[in-house]
Structure formats: C-alpha cells, structure tokens
C-alpha positions in Angstrom: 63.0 41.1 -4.8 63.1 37.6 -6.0 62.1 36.5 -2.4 59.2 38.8 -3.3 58.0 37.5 -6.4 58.3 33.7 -5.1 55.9 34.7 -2.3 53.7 36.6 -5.2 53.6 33.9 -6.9 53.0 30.9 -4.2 50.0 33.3 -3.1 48.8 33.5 -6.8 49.0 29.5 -7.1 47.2 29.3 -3.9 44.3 31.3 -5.0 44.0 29.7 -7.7 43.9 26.2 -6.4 41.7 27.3 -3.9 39.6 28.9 -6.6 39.3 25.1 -8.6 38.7 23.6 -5.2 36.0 25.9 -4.9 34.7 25.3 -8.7 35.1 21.3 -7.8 32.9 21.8 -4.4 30.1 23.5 -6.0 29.8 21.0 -8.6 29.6 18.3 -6.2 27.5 20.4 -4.1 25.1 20.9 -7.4 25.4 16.9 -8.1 24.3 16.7 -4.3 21.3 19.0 -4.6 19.7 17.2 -7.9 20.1 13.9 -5.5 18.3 15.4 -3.1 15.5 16.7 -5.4 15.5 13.3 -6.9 15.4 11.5 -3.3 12.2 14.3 -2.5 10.4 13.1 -5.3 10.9 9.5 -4.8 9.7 10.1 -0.7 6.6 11.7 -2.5 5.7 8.8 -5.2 6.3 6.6 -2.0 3.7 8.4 -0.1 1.1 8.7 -2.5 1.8 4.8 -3.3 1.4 3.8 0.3 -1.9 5.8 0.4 -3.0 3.9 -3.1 -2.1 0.5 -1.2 -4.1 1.5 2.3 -6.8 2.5 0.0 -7.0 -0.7 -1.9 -6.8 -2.8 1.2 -9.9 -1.0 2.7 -11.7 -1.6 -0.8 -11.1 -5.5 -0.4 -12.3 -5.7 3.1 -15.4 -4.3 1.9 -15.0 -6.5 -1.0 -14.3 -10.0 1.3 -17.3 -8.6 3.4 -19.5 -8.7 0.4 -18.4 -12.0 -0.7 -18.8 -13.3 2.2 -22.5 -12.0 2.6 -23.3 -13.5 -0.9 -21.8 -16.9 -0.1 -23.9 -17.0 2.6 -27.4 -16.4 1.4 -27.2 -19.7 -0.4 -26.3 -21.7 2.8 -28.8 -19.8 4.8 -31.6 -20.7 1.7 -30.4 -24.2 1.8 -31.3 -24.5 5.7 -34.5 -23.2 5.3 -35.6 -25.7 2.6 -33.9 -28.5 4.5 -36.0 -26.9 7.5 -39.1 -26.9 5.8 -39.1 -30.2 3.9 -38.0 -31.9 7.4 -41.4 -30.1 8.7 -43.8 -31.3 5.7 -42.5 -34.9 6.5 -42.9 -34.6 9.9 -46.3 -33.4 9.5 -47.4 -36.0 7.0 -45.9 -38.8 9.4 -47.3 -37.5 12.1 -51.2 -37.0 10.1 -50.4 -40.7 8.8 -50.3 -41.3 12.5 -53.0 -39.9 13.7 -55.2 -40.5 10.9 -54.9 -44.5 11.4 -55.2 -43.9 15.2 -58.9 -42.4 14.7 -59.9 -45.1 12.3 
C-alpha cells in the first residue's frame, strides 16, 4: 500500500498546487480587470476632453471672425474720411478754378 499512499499523496500535492495556481490567476485576473476599468475611464475623460477641445476651437473661429470684423471697421472708416476729404479738396480746387475762369 505504500505505492498507494505515494500516488494519494502526489494527487493531493497536485490539487493543491493547482488550487494556489488558481488562487494566484484570479488575483492577477482581478488586478487585470481594475486596469481595465481604469483604462475605460481614462478612454472616457479622453473623449469628453477631445469634445471640450473641438468645442473650444469652433468658439475661437467665431472669436478670430469677430475680431477680425472689429479690426476692420476702423480701416473701412479711415478710407471713407480719406475718401471724402480727397473729394472736399477736389471740389474746392476745382471751384477755385472755375471761379477765376468766370471772372
């Protein structure tokens, strides 16, 4: 019977490293899992931040469009002073003319 109780007892030390093999995977399968979750979450707070980002760019084009529409009114004022003060010294040359032509 001693040939007996060795294979009894090989099979019991088999079990029972399979057993802590078993206990060791599902702890690394559990350390795995809260990775994953973690790794979920991050994917998330990615998404939402490229959202926040796409968002913002649209808000400065319509800011740089704005900007660039206020910059502009000055210029645009600017020509049609020049404009008009190039048109009252035309006209006064041009009466100055005219009004030493008649005499």
């Amino acid at each position: 019977m001693a040939h007996g109780d060795d294979d009894y007892t090989n099979i019991s030390e088999r079990v029972t490293r399979v057993e802590e093999s078993s206990k060791s995977a599902h702890k690394r399968i559990d350390s795995i899992d809260e990775i994953y979750k973690e790794i979920r979450d991050l994917a998330i707070s990615v998404n939402k931040l490229a959202g926040s980002v796409q968002r913002l760019c649209d808000d400065m084009t319509e800011v740089r469009g704005r900007v660039s529409c206020i910059e502009g009114k000055p210029g645009k004022r600017w020509d049609i002073i020049v404009t008009a003060v190039l048109n009252i010294a035309l006209g006064a040359i041009m009466g100055y003319i005219i009004s030493h032509m008649l005499i």
